[in-house]
C-alpha positions as CSV (number, residue, x, y, z in Angstrom):
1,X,82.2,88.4,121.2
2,X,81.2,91.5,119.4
3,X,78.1,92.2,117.6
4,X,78.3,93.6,114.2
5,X,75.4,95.3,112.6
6,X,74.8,94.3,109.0
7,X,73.6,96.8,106.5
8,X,70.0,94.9,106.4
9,X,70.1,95.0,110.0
10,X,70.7,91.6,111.3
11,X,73.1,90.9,114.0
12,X,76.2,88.7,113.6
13,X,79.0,88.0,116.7
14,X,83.1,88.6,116.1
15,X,84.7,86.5,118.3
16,X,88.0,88.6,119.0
17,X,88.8,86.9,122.2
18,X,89.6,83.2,121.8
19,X,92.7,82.0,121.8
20,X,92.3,80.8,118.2
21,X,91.4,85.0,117.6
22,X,93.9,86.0,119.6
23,X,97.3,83.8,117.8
24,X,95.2,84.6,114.3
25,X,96.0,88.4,115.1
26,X,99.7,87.8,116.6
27,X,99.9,86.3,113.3
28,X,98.9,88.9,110.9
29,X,100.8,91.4,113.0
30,X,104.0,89.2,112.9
31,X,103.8,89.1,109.2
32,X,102.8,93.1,108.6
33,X,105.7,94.1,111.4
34,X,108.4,92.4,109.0
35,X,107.2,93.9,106.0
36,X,106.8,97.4,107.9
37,X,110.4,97.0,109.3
38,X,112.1,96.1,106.0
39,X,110.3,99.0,104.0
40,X,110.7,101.2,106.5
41,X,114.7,100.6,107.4
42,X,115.4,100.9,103.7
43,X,113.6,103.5,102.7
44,X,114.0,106.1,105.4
45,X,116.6,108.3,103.6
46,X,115.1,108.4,100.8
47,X,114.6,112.1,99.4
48,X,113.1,114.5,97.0
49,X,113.2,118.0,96.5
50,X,110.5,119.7,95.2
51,X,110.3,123.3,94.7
52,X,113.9,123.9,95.9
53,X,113.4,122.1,99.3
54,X,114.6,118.6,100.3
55,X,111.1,116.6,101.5
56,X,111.8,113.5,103.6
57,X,110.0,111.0,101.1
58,X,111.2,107.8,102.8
59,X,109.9,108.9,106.6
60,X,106.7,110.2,105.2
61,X,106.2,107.1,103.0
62,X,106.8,105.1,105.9
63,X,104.5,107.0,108.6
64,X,101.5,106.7,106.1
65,X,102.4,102.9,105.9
66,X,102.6,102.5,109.4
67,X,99.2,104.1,109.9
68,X,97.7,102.0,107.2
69,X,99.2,99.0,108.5
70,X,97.5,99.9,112.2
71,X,94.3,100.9,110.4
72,X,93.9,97.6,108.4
73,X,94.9,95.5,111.7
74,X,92.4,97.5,113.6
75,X,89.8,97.2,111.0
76,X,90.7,93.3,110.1
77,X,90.6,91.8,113.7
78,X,87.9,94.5,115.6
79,X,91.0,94.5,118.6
80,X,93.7,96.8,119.5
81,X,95.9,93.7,120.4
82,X,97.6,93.4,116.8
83,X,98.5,96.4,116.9
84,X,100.2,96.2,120.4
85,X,101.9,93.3,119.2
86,X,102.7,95.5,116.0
87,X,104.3,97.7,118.5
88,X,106.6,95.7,120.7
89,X,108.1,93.3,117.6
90,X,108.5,96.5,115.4
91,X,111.5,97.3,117.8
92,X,112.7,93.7,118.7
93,X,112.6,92.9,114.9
94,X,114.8,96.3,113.9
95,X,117.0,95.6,116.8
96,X,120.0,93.5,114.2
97,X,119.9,96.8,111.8
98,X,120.6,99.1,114.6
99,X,124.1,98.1,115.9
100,X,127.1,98.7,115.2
101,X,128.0,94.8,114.3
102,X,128.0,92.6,111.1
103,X,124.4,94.2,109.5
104,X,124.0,96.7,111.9
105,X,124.8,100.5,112.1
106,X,124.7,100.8,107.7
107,X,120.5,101.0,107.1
108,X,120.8,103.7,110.2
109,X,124.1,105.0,110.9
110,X,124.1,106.6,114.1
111,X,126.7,109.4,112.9
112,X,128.3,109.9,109.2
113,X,131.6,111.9,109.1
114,X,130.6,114.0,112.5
115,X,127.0,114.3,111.1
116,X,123.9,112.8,113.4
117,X,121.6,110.8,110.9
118,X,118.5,112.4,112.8
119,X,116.7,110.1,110.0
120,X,117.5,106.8,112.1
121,X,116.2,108.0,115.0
122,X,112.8,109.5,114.0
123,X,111.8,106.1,112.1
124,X,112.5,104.1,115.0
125,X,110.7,106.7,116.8
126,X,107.4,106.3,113.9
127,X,107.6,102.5,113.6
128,X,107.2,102.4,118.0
129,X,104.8,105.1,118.6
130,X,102.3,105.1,115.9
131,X,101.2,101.3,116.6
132,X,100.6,102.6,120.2
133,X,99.5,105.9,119.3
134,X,96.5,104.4,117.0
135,X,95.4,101.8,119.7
136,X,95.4,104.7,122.3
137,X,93.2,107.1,119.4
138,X,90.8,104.1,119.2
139,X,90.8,103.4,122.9
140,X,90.0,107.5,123.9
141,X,87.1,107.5,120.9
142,X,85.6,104.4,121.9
143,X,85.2,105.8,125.2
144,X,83.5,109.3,124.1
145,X,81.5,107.7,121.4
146,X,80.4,104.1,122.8
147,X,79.2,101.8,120.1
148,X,74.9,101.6,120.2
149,X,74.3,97.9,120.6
């Protein structure tokens, strides 16, 4: 359990730890990781030019997602587990787009004509890392900056 101060000042217990908690927040990250895959797969070659130079819209659109998604989790639940779990189906549930098979290897060609798609790469590379990267962030600052309780 973790207290929570109120803004009158009373004190009110999370419980973030039961297994009732715990599946609750598998849950919500299930749900978020299959909307974060699909957006992110299909709209990672997306671009615009503005002022004469070509801005990856699609990755960018997709990182601020991915950070809001871990935000929200983090500041829904009060745990970094979602957001592991975030992190580990993220790459099991892009895993049929990836190949080269029936489904796989059109959202992120690997190569077009003898051209890497650099683009694949880096959004499997955002939808991995920033779940992991946000629950490390919170981890590191809860350590220099405990809570006062």
């Amino acid at each position: 359990m973790n207290p929570a101060r109120s803004p009158a000042g009373s004190t009110r217990s999370v419980d973030t730890s039961s297994l009732a908690a715990r599946l609750t927040q598998a849950a919500m990250a299930l749900v978020l990781a299959v909307i974060s895959v699909l957006l992110m797969l299909t709209t990672h070659r997306l671009e615009l030019e503005l002022f004469g130079v070509d801005v990856p819209a699609g990755l960018l659109f997709g990182a601020v997602f991915q950070v809001v998604t871990c935000v929200f989790l983090w500041s829904a639940t009060g745990s970094r587990f979602p957001l592991l779990v975030l992190g580990c189906l993220w790459g099991m549930l892009a895993t049929p787009f990836l190949g080269e098979s029936v489904g796989g290897g059109v959202l992120l060609p690997a190569v077009i004509g003898d051209v890497p798609q650099l683009s694949g790469w880096i959004v499997q590379g955002l939808g991995l890392v920033i779940p992991f990267l946000v629950a490390a962030v919170i981890t590191i600052l809860g350590k220099l900056f405990p809570r006062v309780r």
